[in-house]
C-alpha positions as protocol buffer text, in pm:
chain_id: "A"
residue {
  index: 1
  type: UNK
  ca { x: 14041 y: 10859 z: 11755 }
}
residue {
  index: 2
  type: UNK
  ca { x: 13690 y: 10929 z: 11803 }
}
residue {
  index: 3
  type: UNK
  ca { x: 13601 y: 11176 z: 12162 }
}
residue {
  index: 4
  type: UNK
  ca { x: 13332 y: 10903 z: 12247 }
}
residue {
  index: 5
  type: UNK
  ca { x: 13275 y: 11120 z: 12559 }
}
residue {
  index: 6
  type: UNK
  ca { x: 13228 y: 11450 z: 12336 }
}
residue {
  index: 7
  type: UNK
  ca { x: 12995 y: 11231 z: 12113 }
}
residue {
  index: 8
  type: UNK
  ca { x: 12780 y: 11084 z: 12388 }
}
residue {
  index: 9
  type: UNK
  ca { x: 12688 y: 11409 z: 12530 }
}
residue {
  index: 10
  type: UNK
  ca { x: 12611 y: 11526 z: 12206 }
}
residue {
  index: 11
  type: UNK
  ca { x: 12335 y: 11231 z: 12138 }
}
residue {
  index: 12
  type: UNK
  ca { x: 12225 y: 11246 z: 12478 }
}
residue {
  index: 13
  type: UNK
  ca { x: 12108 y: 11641 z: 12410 }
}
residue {
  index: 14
  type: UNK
  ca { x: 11993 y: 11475 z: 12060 }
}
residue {
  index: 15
  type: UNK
  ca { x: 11739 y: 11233 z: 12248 }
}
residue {
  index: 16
  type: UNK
  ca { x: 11641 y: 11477 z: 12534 }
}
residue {
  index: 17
  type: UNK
  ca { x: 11549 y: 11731 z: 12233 }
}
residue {
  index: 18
  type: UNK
  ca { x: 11345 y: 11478 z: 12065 }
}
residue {
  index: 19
  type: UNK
  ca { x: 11188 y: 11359 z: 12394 }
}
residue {
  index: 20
  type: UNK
  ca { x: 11044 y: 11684 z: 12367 }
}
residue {
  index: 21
  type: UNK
  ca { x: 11007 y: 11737 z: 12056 }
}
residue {
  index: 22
  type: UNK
  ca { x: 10783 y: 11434 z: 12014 }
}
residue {
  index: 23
  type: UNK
  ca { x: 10537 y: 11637 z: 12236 }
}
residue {
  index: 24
  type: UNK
  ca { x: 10407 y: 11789 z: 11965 }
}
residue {
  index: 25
  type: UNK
  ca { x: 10396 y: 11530 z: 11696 }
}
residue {
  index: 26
  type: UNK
  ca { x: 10042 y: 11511 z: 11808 }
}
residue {
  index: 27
  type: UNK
  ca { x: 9990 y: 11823 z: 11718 }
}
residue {
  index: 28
  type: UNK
  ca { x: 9743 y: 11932 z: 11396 }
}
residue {
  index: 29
  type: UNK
  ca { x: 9870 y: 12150 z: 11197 }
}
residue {
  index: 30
  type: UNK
  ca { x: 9625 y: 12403 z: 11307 }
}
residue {
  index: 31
  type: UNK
  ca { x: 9764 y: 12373 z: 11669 }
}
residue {
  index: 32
  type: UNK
  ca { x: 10156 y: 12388 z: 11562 }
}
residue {
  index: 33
  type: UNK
  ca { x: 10127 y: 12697 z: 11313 }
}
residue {
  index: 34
  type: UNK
  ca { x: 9854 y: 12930 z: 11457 }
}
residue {
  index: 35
  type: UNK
  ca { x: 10041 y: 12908 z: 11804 }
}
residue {
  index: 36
  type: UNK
  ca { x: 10369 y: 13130 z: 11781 }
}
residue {
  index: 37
  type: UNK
  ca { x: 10513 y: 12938 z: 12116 }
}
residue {
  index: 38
  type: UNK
  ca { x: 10422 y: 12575 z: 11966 }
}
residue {
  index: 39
  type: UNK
  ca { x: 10618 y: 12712 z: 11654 }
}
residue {
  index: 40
  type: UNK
  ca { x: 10898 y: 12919 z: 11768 }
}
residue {
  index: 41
  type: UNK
  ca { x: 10968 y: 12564 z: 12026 }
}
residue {
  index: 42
  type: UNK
  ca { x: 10954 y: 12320 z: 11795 }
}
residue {
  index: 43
  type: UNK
  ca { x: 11137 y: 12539 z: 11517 }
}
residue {
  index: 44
  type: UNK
  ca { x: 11411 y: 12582 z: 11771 }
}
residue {
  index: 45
  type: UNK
  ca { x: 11405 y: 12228 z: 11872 }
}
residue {
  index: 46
  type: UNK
  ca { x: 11462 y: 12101 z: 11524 }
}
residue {
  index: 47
  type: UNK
  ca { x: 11764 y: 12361 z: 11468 }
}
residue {
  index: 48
  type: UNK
  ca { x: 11929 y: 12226 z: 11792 }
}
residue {
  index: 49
  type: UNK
  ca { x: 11927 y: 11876 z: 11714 }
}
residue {
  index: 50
  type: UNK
  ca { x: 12055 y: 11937 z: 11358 }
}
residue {
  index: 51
  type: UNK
  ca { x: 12324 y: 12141 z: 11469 }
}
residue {
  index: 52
  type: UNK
  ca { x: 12432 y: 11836 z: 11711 }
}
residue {
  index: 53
  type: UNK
  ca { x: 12456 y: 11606 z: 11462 }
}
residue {
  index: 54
  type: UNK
  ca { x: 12644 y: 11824 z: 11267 }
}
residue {
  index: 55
  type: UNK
  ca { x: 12893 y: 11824 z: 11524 }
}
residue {
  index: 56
  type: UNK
  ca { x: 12904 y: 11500 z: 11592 }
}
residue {
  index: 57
  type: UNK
  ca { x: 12966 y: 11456 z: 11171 }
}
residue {
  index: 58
  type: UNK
  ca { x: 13253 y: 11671 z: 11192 }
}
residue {
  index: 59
  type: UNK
  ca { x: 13413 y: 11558 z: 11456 }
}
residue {
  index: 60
  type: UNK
  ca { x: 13389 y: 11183 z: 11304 }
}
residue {
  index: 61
  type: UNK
  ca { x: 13489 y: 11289 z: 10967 }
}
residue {
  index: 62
  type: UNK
  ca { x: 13779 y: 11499 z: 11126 }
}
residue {
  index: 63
  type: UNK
  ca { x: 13866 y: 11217 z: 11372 }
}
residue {
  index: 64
  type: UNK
  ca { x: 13854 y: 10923 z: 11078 }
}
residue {
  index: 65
  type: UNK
  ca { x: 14047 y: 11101 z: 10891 }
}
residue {
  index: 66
  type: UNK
  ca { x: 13866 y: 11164 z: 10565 }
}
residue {
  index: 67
  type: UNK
  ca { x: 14020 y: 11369 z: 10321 }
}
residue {
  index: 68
  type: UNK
  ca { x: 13740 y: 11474 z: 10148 }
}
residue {
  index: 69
  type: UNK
  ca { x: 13749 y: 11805 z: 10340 }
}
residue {
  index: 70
  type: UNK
  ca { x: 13646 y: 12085 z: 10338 }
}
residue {
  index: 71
  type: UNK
  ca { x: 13271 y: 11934 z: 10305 }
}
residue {
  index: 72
  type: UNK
  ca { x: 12943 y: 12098 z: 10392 }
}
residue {
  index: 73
  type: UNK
  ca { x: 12685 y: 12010 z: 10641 }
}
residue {
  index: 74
  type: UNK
  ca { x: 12508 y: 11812 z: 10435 }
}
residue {
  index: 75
  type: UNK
  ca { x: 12758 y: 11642 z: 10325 }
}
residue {
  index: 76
  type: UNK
  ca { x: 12863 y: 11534 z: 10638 }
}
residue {
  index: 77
  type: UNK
  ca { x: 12616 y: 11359 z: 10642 }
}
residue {
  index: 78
  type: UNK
  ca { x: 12648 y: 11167 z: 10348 }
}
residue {
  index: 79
  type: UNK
  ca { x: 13038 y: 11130 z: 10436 }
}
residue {
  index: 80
  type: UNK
  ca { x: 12946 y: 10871 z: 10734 }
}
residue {
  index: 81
  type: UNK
  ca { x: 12770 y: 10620 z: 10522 }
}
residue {
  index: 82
  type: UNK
  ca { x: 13096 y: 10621 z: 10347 }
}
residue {
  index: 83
  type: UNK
  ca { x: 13273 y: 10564 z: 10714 }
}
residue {
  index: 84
  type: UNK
  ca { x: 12995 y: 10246 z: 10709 }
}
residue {
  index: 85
  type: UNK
  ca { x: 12799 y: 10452 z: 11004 }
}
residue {
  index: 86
  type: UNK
  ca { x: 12452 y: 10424 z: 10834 }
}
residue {
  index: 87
  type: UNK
  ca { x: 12362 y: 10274 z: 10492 }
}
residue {
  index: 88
  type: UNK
  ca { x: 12361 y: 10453 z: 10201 }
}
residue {
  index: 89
  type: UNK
  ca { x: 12036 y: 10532 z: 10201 }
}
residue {
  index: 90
  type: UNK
  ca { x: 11998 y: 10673 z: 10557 }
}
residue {
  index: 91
  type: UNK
  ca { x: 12261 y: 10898 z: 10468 }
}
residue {
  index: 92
  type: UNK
  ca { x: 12028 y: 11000 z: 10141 }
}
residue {
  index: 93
  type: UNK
  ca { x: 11727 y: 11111 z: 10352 }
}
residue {
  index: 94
  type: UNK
  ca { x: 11882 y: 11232 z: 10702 }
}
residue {
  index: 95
  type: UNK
  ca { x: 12070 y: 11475 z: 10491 }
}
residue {
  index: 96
  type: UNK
  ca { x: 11790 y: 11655 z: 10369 }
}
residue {
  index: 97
  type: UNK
  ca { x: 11729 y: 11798 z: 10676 }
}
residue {
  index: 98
  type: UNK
  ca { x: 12012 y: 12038 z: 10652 }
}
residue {
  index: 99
  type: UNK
  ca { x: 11783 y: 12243 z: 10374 }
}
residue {
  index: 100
  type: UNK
  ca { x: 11490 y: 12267 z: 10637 }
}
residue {
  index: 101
  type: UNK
  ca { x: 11822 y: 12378 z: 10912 }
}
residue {
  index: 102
  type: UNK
  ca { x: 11929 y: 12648 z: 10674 }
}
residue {
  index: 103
  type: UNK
  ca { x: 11567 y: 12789 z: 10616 }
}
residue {
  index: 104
  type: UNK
  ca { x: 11525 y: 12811 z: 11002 }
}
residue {
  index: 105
  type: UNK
  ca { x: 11862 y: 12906 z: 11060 }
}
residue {
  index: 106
  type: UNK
  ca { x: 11876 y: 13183 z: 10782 }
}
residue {
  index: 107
  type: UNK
  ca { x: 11507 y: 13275 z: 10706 }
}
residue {
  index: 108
  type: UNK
  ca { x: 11651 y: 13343 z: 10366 }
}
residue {
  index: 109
  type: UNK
  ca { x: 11339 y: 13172 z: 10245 }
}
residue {
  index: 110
  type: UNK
  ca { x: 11004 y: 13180 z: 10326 }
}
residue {
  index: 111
  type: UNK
  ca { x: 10916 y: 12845 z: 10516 }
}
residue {
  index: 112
  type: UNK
  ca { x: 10684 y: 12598 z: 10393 }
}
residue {
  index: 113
  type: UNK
  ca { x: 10421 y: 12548 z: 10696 }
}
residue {
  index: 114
  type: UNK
  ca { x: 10325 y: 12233 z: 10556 }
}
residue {
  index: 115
  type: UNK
  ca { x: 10660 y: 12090 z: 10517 }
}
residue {
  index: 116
  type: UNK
  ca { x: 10770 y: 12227 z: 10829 }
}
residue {
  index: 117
  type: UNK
  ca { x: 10461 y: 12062 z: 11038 }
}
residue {
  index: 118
  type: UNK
  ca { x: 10544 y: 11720 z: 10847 }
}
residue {
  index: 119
  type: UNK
  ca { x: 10935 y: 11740 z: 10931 }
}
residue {
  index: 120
  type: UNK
  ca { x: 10865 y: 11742 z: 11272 }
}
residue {
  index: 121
  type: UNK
  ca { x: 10750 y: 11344 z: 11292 }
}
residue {
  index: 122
  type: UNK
  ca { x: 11023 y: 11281 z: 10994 }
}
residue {
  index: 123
  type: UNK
  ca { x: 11288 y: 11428 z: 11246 }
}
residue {
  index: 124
  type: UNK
  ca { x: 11199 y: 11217 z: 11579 }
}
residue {
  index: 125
  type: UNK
  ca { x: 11184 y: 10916 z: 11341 }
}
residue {
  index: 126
  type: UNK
  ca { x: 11516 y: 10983 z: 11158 }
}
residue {
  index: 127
  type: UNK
  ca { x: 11734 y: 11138 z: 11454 }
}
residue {
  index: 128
  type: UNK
  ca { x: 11606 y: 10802 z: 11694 }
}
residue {
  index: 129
  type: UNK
  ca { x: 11758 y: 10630 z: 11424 }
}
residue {
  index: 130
  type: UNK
  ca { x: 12065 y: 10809 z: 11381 }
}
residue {
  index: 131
  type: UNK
  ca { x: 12139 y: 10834 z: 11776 }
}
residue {
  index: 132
  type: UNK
  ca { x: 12138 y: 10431 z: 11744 }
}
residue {
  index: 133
  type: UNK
  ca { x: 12366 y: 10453 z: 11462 }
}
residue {
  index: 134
  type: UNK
  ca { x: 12631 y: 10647 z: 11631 }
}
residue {
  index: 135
  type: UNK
  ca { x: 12625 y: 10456 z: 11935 }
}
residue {
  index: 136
  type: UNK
  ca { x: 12690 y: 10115 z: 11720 }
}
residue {
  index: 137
  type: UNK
  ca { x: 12931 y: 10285 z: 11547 }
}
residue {
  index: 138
  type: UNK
  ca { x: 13121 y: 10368 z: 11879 }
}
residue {
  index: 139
  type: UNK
  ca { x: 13110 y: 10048 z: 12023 }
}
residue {
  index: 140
  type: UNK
  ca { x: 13261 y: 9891 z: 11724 }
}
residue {
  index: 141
  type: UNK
  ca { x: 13562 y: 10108 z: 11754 }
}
């Protein structure tokens, strides 16, 4: 059985990071890559709240006893649509974000400035989303 208590926090720190990330979705792309703070913040914002859904993933995969394991993070993703969390297609496009995660989280790639700037507004749309879809998903079981 789910921690809903665990889970909760976890989306709560999800929606206070995108509360504040959505300051700069303002932002040209002039603003967010010549200014190292405006970068470095929203870089680090955008690793947090990826890394909290991760664990939130896990922890419902675990907990619903898939046996698909061991699975990647991106995968875990994909895995709740098949635990009828999201759609299908949700699933398809939240999980991409795991590539941009890695490049942040790794820097075993040169980022993509443009791609970065636009992920910012594709995050705050995709992780209000997913926040709701958890919570349903908890108050169903």
């Amino acid at each position: 059985m789910p921690n809903k208590e665990f889970i909760k926090n976890k989306i709560s720190y999800i929606q206070k990071e995108v509360q504040v990330l959505s300051k700069y979705k303002n932002c040209s792309f002039e603003e967010i890559v010549s200014s190292f703070d405006k970068h470095t913040i929203a870089e680090r914002i955008l690793e947090r709240i990826i890394n909290d859904a991760i664990d939130i993933n896990q922890h419902l995969i675990t907990e619903q006893g898939l046996k698909e394991t061991p699975f990647d993070f991106k995968e875990s993703f994909l895995l709740l649509a098949k635990l009828k969390v999201y759609p299908d297609k949700f699933a398809q496009e939240i999980s991409k974000s795991v590539g941009l995660r890695n490049i942040l989280v790794h820097q075993y790639r040169k980022l993509d400035e443009k791609i970065f700037y636009f992920s910012i507004k594709v995050c705050i749309r995709d992780y209000i989303k997913y926040c709701d879809y958890i919570l349903k998903f908890l108050n169903k079981n």
